[in-house]
Biopython code that builds the backbone (N, CA, C, O; Angstrom):
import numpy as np
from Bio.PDB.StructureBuilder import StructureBuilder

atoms = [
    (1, "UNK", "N", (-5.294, 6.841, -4.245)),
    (1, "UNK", "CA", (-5.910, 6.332, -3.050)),
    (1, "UNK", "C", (-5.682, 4.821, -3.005)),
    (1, "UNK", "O", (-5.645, 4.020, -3.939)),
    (2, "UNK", "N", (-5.522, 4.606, -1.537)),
    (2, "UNK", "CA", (-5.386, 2.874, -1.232)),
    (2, "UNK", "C", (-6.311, 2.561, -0.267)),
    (2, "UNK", "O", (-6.963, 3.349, 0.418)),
    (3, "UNK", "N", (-6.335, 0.927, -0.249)),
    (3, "UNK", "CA", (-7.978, 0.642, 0.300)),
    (3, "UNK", "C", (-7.523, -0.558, 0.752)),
    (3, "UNK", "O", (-7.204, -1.400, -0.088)),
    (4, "UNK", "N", (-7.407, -0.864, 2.198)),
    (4, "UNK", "CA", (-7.264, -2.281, 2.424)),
    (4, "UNK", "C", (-8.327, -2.475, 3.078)),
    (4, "UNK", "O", (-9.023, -1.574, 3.548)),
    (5, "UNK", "N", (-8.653, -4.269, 3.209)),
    (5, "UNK", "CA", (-9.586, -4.728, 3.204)),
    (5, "UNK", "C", (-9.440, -6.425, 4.268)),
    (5, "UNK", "O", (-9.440, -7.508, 3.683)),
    (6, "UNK", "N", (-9.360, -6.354, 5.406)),
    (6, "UNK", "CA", (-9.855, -7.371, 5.589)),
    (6, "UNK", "C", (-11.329, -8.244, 6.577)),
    (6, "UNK", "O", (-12.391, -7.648, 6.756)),
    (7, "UNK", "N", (-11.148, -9.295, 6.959)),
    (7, "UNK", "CA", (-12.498, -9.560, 7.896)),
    (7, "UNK", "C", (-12.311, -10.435, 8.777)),
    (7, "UNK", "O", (-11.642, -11.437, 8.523)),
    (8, "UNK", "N", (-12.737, -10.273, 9.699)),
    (8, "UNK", "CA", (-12.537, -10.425, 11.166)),
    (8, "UNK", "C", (-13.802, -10.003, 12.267)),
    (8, "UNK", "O", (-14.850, -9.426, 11.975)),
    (9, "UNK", "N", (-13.371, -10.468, 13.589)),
    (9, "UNK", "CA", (-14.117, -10.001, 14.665)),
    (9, "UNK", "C", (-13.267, -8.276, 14.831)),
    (9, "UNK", "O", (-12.303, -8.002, 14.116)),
    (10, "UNK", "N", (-13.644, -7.605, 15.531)),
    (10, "UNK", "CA", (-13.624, -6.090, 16.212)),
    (10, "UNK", "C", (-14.550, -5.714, 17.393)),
    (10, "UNK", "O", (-15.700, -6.053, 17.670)),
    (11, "UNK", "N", (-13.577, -4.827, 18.046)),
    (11, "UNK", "CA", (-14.395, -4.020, 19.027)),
    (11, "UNK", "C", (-14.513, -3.004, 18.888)),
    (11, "UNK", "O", (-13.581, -2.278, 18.544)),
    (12, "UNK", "N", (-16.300, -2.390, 19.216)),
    (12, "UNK", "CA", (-16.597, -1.099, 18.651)),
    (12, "UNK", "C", (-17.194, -0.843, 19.432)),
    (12, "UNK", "O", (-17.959, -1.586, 20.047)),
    (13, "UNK", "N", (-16.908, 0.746, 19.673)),
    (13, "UNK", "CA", (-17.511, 1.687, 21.021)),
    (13, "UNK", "C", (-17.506, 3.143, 20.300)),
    (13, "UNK", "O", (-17.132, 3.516, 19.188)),
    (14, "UNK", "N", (-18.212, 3.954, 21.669)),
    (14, "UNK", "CA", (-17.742, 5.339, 21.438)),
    (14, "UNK", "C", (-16.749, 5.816, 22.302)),
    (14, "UNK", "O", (-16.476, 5.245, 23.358)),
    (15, "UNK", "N", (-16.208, 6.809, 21.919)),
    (15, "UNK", "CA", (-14.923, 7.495, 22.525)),
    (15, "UNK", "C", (-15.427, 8.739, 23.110)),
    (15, "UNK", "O", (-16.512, 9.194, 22.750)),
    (16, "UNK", "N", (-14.655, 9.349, 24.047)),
    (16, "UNK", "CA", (-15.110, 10.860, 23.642)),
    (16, "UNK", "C", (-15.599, 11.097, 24.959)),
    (16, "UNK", "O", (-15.904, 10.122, 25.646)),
    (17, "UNK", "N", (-15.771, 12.742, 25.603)),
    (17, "UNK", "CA", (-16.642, 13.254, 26.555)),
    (17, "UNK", "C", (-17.621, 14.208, 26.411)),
    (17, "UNK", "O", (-18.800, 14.273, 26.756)),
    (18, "UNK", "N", (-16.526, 15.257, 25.561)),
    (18, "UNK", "CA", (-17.688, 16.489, 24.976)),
    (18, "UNK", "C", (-17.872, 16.320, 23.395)),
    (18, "UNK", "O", (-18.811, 16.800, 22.760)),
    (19, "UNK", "N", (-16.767, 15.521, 22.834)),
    (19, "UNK", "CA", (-18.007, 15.095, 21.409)),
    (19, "UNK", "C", (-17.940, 13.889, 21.389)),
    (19, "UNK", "O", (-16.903, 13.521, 21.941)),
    (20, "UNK", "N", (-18.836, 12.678, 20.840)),
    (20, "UNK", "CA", (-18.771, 11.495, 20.967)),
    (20, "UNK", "C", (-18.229, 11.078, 19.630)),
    (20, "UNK", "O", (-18.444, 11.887, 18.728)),
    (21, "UNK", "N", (-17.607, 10.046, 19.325)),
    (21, "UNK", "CA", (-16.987, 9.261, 18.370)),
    (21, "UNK", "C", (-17.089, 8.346, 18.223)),
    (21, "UNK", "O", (-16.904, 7.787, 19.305)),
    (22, "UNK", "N", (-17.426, 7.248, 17.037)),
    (22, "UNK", "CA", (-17.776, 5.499, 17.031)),
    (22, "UNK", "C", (-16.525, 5.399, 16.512)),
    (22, "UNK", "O", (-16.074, 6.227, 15.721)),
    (23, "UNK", "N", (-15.897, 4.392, 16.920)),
    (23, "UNK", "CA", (-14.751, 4.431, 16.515)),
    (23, "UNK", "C", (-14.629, 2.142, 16.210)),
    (23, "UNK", "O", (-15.703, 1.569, 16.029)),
    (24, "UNK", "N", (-13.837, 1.625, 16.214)),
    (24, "UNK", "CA", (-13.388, -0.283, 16.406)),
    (24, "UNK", "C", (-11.802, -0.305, 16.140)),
    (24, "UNK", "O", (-11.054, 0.444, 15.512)),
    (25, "UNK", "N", (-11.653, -1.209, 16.713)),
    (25, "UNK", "CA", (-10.246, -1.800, 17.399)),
    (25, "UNK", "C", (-10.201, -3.239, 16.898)),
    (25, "UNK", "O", (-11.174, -3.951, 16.649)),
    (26, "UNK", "N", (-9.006, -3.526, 16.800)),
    (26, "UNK", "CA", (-8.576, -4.875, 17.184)),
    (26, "UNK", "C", (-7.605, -5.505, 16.177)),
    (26, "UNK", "O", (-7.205, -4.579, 15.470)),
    (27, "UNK", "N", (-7.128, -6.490, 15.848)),
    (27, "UNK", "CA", (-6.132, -7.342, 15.209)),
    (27, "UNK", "C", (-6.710, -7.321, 13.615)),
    (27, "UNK", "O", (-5.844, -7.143, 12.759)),
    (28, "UNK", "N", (-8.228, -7.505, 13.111)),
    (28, "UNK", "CA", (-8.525, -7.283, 12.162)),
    (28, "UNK", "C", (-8.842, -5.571, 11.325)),
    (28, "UNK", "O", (-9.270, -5.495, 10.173)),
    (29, "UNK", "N", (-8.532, -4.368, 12.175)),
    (29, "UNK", "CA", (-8.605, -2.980, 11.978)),
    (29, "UNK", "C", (-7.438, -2.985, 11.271)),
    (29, "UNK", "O", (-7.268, -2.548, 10.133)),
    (30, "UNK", "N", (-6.054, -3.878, 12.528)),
    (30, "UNK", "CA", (-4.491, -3.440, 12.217)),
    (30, "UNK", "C", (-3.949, -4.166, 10.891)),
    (30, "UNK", "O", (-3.067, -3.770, 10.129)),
    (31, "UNK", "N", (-4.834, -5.513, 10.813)),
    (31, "UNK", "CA", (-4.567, -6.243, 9.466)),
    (31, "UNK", "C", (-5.307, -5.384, 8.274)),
    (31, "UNK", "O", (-4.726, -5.322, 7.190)),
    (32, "UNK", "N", (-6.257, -4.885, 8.399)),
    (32, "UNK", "CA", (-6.760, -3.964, 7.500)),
    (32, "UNK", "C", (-6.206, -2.991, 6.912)),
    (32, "UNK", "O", (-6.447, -2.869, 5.711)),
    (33, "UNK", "N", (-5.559, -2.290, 7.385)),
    (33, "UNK", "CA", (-4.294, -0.952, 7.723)),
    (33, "UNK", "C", (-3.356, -1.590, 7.056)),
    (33, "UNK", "O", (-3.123, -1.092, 5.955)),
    (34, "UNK", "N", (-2.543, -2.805, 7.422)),
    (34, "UNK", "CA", (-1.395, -3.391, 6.601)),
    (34, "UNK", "C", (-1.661, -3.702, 4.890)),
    (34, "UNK", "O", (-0.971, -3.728, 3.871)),
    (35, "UNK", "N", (-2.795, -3.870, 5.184)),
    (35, "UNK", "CA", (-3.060, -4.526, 3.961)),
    (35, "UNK", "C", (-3.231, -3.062, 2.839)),
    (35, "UNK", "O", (-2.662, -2.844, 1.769)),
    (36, "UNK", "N", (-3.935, -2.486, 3.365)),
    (36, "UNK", "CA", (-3.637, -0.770, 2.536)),
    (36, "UNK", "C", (-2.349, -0.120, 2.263)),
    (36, "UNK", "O", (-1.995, 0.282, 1.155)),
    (37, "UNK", "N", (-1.711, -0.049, 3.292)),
    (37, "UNK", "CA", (-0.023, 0.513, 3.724)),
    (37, "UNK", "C", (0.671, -0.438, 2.622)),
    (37, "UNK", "O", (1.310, 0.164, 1.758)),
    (38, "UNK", "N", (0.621, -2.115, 2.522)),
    (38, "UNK", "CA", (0.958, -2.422, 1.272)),
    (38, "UNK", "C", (0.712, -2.495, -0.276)),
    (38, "UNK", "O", (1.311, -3.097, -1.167)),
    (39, "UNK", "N", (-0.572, -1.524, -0.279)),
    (39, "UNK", "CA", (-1.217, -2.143, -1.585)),
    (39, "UNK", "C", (-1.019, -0.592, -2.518)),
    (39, "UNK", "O", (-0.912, 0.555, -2.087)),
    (40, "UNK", "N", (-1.026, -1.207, -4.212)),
    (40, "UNK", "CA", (-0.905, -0.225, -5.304)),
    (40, "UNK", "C", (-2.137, 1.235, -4.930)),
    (40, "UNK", "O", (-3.109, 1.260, -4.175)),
    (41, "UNK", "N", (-1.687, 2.049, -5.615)),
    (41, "UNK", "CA", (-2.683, 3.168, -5.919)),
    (41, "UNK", "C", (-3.199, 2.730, -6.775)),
    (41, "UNK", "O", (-2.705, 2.052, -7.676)),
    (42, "UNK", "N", (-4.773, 3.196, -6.561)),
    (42, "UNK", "CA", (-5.954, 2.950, -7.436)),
    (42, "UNK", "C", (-6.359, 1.380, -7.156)),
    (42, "UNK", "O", (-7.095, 0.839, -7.981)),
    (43, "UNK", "N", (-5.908, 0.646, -6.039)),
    (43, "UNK", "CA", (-5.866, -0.851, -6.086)),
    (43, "UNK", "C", (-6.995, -1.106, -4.791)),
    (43, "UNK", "O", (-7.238, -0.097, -4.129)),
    (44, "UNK", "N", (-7.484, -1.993, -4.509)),
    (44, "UNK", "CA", (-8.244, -2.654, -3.392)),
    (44, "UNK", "C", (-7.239, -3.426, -2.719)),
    (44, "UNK", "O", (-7.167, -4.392, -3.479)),
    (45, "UNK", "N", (-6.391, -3.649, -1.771)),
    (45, "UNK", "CA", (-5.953, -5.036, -1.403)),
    (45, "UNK", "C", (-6.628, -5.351, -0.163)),
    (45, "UNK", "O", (-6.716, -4.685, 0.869)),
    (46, "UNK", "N", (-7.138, -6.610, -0.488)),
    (46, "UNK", "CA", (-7.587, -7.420, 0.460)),
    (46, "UNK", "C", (-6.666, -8.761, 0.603)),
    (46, "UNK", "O", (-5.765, -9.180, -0.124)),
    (47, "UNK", "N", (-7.315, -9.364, 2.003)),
    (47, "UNK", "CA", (-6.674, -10.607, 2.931)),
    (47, "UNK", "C", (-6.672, -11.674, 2.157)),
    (47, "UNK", "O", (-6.680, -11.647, 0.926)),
    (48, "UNK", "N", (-6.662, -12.531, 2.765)),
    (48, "UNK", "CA", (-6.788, -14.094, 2.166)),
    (48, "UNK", "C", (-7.859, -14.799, 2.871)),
    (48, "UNK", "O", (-8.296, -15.926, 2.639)),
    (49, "UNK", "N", (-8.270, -13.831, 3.907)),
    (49, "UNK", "CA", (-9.592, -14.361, 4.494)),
    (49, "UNK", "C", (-10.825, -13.772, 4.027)),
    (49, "UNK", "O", (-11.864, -14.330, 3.674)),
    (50, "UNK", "N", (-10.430, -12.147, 4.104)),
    (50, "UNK", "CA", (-11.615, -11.650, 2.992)),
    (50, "UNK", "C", (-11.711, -11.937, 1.286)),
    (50, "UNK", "O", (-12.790, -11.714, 0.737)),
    (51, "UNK", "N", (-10.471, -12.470, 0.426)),
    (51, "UNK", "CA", (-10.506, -13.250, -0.687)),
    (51, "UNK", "C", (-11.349, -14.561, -0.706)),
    (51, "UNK", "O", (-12.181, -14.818, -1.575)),
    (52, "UNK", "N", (-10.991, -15.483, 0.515)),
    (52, "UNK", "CA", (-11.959, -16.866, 0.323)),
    (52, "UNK", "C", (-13.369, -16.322, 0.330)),
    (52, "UNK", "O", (-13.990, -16.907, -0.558)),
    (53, "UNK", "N", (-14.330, -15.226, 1.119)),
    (53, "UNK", "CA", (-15.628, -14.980, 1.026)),
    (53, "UNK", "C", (-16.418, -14.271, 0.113)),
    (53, "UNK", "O", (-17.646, -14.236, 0.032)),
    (54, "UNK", "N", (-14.925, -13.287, -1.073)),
    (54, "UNK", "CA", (-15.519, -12.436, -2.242)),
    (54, "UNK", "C", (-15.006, -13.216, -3.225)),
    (54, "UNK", "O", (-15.580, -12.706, -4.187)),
    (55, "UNK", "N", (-14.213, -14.248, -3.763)),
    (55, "UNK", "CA", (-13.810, -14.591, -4.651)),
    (55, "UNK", "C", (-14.703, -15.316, -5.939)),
    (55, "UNK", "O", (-14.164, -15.535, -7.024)),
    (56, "UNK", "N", (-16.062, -15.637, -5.676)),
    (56, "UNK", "CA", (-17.137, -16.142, -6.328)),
    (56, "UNK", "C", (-17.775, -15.083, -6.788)),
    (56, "UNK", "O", (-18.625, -15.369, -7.631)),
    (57, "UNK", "N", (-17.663, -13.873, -6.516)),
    (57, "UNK", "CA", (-18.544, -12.912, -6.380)),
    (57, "UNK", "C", (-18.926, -12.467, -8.205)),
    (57, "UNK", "O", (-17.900, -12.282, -8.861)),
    (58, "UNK", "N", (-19.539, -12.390, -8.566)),
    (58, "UNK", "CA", (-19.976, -12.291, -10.115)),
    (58, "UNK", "C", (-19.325, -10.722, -10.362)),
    (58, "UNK", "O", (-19.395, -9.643, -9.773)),
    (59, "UNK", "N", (-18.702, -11.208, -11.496)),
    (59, "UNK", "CA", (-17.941, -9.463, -12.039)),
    (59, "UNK", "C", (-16.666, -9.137, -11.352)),
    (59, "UNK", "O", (-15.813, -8.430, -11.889)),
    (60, "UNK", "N", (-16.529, -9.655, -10.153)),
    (60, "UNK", "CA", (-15.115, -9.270, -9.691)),
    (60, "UNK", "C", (-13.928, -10.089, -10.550)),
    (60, "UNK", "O", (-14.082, -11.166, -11.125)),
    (61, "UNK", "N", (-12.542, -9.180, -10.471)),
    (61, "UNK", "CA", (-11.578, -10.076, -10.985)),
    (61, "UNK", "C", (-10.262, -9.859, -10.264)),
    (61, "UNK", "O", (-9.763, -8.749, -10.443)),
    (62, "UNK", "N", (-9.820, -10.427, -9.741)),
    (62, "UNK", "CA", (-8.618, -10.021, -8.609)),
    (62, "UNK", "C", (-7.428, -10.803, -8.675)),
    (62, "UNK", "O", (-7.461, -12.027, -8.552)),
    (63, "UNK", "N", (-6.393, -10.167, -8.861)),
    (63, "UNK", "CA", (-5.117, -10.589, -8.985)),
    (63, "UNK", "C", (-4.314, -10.598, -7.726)),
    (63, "UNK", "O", (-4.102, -9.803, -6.810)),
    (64, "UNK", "N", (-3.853, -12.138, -8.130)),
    (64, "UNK", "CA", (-2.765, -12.422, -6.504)),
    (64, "UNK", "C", (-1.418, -11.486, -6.502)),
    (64, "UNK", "O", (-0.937, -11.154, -7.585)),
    (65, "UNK", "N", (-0.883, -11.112, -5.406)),
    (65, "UNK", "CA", (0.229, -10.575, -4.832)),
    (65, "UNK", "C", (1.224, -11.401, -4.203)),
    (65, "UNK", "O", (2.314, -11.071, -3.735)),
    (66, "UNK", "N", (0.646, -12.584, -4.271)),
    (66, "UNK", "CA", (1.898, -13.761, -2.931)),
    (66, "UNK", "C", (1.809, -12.917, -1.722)),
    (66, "UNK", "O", (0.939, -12.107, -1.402)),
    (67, "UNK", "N", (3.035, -13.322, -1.039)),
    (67, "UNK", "CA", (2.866, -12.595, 0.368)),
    (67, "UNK", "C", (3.742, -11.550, -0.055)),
    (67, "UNK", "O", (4.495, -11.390, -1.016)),
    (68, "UNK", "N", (3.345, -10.738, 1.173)),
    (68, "UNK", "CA", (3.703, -9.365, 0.973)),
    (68, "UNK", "C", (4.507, -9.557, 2.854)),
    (68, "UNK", "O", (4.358, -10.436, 3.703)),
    (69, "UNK", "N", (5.309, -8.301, 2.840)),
    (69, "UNK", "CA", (5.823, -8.200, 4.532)),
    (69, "UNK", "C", (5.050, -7.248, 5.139)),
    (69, "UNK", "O", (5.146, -6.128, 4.637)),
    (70, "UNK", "N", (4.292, -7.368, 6.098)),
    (70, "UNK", "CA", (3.553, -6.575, 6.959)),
    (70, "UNK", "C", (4.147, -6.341, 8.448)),
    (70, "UNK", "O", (4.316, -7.143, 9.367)),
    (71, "UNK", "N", (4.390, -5.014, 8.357)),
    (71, "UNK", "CA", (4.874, -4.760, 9.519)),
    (71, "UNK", "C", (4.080, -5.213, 11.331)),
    (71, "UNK", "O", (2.948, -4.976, 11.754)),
    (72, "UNK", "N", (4.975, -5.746, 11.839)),
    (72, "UNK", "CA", (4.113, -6.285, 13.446)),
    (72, "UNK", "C", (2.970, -7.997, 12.714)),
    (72, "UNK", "O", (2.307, -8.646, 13.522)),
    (73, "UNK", "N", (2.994, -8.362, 11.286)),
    (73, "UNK", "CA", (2.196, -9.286, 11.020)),
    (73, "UNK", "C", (3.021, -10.348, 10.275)),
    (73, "UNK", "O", (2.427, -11.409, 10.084)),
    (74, "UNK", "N", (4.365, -10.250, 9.790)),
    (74, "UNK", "CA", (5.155, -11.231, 9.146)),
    (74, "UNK", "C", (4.729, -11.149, 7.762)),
    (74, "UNK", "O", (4.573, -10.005, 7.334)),
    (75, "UNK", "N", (4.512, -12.094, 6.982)),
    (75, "UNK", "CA", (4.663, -12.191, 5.354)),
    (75, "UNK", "C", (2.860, -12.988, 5.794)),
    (75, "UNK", "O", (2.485, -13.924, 6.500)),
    (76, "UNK", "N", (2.070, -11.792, 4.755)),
    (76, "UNK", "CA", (0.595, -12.129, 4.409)),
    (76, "UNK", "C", (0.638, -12.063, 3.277)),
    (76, "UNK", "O", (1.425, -11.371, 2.633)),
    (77, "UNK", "N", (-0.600, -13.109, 2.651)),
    (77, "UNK", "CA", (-1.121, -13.907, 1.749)),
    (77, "UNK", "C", (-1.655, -12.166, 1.248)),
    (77, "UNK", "O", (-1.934, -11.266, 2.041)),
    (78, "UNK", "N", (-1.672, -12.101, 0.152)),
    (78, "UNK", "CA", (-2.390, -10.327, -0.539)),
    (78, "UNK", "C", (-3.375, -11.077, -2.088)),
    (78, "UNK", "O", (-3.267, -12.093, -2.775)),
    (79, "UNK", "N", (-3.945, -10.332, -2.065)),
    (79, "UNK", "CA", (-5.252, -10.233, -3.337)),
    (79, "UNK", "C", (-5.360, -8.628, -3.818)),
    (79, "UNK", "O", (-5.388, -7.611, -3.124)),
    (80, "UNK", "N", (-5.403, -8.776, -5.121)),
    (80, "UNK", "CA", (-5.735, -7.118, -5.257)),
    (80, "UNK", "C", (-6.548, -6.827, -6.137)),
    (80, "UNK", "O", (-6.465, -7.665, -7.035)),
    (81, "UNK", "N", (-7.264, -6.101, -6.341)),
    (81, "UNK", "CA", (-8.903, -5.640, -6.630)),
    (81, "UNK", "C", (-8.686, -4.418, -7.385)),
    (81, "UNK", "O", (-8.378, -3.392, -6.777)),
    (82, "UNK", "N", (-8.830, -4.423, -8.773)),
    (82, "UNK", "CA", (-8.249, -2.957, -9.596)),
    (82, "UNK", "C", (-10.109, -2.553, -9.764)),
    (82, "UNK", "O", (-10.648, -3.359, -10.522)),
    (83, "UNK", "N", (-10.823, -1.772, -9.347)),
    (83, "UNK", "CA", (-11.861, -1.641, -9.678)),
    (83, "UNK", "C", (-12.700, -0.398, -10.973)),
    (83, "UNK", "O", (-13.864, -0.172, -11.303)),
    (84, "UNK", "N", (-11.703, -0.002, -11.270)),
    (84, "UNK", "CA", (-11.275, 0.696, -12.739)),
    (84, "UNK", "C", (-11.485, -0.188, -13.542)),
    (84, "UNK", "O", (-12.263, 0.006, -14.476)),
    (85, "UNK", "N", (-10.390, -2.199, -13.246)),
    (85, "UNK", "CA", (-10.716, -2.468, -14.840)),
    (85, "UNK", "C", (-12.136, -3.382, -15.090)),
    (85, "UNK", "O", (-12.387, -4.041, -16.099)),
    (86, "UNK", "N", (-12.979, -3.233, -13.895)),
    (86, "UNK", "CA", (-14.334, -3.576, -14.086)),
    (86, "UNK", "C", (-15.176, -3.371, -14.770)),
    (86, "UNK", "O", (-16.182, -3.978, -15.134)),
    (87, "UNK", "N", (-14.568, -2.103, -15.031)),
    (87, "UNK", "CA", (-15.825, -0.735, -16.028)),
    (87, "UNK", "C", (-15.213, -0.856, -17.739)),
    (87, "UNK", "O", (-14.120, -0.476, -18.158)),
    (88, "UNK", "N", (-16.286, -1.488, -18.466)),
    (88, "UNK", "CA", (-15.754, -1.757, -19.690)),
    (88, "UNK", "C", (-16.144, -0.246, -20.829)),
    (88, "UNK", "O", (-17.256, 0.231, -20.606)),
    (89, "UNK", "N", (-15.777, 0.069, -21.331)),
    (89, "UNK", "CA", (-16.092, 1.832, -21.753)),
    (89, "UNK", "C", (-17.544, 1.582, -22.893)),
    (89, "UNK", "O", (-18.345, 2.462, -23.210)),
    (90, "UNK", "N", (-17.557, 0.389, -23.270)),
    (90, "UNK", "CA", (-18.576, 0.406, -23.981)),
    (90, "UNK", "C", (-20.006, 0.256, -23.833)),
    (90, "UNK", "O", (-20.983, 0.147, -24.573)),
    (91, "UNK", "N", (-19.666, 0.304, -22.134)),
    (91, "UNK", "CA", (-21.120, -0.687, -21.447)),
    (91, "UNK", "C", (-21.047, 0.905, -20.096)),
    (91, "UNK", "O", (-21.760, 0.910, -19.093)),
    (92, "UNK", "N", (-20.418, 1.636, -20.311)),
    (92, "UNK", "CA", (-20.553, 3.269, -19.372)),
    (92, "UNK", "C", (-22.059, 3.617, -19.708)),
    (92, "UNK", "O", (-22.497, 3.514, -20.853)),
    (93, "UNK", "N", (-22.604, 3.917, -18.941)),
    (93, "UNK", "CA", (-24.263, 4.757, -18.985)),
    (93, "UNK", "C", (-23.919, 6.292, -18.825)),
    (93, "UNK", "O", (-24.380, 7.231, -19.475)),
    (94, "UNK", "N", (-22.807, 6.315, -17.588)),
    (94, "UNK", "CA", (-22.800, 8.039, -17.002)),
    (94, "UNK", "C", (-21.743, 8.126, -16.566)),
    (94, "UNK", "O", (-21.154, 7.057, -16.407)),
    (95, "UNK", "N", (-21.015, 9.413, -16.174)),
    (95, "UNK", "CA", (-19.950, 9.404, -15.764)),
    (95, "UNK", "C", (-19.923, 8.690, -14.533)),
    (95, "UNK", "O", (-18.985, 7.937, -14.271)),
    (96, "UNK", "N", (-20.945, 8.880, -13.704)),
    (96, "UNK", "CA", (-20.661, 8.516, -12.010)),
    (96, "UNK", "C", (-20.415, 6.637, -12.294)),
    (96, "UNK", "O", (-19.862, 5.959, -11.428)),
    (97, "UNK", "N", (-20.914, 6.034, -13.588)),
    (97, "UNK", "CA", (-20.531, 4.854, -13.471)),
    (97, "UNK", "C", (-18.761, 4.137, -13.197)),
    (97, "UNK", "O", (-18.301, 3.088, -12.747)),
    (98, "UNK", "N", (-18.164, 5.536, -13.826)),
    (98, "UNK", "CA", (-16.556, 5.380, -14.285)),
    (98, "UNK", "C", (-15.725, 5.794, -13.068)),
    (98, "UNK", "O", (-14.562, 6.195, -13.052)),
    (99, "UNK", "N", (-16.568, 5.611, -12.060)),
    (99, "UNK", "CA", (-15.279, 6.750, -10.967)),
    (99, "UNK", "C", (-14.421, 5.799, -10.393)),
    (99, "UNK", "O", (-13.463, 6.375, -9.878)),
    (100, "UNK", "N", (-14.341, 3.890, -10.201)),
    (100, "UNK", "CA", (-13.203, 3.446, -9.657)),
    (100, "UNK", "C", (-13.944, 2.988, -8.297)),
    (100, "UNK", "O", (-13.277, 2.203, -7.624)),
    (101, "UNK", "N", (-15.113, 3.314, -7.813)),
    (101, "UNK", "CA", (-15.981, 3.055, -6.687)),
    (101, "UNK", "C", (-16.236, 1.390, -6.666)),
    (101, "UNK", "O", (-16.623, 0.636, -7.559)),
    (102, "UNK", "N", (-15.859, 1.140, -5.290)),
    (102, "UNK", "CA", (-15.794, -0.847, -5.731)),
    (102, "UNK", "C", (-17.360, -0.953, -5.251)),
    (102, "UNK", "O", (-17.662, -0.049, -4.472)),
    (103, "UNK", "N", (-18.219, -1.701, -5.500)),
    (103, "UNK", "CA", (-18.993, -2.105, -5.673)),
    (103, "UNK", "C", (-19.470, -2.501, -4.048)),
    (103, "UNK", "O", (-18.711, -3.005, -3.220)),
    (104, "UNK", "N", (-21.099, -2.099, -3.783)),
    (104, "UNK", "CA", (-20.811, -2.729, -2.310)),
    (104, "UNK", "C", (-20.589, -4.070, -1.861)),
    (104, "UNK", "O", (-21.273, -4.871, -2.497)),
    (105, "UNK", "N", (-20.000, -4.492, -1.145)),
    (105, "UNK", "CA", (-19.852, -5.879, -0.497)),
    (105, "UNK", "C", (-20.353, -5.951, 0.552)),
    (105, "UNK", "O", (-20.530, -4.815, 0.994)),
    (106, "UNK", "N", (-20.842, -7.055, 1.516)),
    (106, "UNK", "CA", (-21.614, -6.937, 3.253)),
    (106, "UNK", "C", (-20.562, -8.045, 3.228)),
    (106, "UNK", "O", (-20.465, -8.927, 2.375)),
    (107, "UNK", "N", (-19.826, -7.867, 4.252)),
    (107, "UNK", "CA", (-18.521, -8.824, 4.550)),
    (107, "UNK", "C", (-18.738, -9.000, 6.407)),
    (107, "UNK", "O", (-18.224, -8.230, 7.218)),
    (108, "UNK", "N", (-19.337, -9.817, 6.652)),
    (108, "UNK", "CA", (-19.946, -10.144, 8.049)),
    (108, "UNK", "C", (-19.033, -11.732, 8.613)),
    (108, "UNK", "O", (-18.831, -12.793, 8.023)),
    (109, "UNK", "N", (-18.703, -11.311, 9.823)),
    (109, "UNK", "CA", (-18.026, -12.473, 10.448)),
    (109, "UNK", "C", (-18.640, -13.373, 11.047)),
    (109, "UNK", "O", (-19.312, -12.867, 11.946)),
    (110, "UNK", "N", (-18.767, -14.647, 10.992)),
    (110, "UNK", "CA", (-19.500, -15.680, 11.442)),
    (110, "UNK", "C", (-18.731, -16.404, 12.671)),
    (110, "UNK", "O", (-19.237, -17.378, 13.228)),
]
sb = StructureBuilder()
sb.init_structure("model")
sb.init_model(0)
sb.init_chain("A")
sb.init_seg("    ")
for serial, (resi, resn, name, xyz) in enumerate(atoms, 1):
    if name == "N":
        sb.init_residue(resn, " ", resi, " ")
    sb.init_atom(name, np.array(xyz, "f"), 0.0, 1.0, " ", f" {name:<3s}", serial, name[0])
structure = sb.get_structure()
């Protein structure tokens, strides 16, 4: 599995007539998408805009990519987020601690 990640403004609605759907749009969805479409299995990749707001974050450890080519976006700045090697085996409580699950983040646009 791949996981891209970035942050931005979006537009969010529902879709739909006979079933409804929440769905969001916009330039930061499609940068989001690129950023997955380029990134390792088992990896997080995030932006360089969502990197400047998690990069302090206690316990994270994230390795640069340089730019990468994103299709329809040119050559973006990449960060990547292995959240496997977070989990140290000696400090495991339970299995559900070991599954690779990144940690929550609230990543809000100002």
């Amino acid at each position: 599995m791949r996981v891209g990640i970035h942050t931005g403004p979006v537009v969010a609605g529902i879709v739909g007539v006979k079933k409804f759907q929440y769905d969001i749009w916009g330039d930061t969805v499609n940068t989001a998408s690129r950023m997955e479409s380029s990134g390792e299995v088992g990896h997080v990749n995030i932006s360089e805009a969502t990197y400047e707001l998690v990069k302090n974050e206690p316990g994270l450890t994230f390795t640069s990519r340089g730019k990468v080519q994103a299709k329809g976006k040119g050559q973006l700045r990449c960060t990547s987020y292995n959240p496997r090697a977070q989990h140290d085996p000696q400090h495991v409580r339970s299995r559900a601690d070991c599954t690779g699950v990144l940690p929550p983040l609230a990543i809000a646009h100002r």
